[in-house]
C-alpha positions as CSV (number, residue, x, y, z in Angstrom):
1,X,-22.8,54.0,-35.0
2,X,-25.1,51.1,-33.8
3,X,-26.0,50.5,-36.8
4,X,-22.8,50.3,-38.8
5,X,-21.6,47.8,-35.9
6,X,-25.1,46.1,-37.1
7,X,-24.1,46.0,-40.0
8,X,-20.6,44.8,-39.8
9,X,-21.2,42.5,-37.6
10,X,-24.3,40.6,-40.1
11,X,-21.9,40.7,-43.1
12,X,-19.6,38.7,-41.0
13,X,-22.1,36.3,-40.0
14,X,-23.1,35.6,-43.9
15,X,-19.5,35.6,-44.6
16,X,-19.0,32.6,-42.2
17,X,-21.5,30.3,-44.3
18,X,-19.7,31.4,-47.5
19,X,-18.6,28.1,-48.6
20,X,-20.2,26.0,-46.8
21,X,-21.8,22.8,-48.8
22,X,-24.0,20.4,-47.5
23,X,-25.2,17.3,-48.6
24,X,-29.1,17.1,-49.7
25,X,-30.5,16.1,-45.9
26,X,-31.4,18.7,-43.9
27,X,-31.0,19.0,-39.4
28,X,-34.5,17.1,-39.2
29,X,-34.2,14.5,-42.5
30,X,-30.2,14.0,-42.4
31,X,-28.3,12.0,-44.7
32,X,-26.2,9.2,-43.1
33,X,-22.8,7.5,-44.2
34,X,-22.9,3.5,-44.8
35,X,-22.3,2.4,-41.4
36,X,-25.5,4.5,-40.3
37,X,-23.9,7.4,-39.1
38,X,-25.2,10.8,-39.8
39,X,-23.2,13.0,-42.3
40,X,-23.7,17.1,-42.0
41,X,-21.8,18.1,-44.8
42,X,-19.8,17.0,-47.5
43,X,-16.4,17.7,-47.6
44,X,-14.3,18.4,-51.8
45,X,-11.7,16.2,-52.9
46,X,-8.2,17.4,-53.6
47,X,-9.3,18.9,-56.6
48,X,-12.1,21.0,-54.3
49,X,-14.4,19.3,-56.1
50,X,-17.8,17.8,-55.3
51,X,-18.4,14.7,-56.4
52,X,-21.5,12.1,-55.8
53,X,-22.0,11.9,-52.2
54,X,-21.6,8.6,-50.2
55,X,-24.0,9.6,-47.4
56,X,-27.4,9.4,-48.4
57,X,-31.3,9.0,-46.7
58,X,-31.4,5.5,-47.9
59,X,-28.2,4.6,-45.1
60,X,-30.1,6.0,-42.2
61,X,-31.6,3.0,-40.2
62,X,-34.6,4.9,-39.4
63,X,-34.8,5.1,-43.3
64,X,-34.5,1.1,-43.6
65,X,-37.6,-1.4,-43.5
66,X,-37.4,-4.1,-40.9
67,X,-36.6,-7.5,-41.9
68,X,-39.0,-10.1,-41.8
């Protein structure tokens, strides 16, 4: 019996990421939008498609060399 509420309870767990798209950063090495904030997933168009992200590493100020 445990184990079938085990079971259950891990196939609704996977069933939650089911769809789930993130851009190509990760928790430690995000992607960030162009006014520096930090992006954890991309969201689909009307269409529900994915087009090029607009968050990417290179918008992260920690990412961005130091003017001199």
């Amino acid at each position: 019996m445990m184990k079938t509420f085990a079971a259950f309870g891990m196939l609704v767990l996977l069933a939650g990421c089911a769809g789930r798209n993130e851009p190509e950063g990760s928790f430690l090495n995000p992607v960030c939008m162009p006014d520096g904030s930090v992006a954890w997933r991309q969201l689909s168009n009307d269409k529900g498609e994915y087009t090029t992200p607009i968050a990417t590493k290179a918008n992260c100020p920690w990412n961005k060399t130091a003017a001199r």
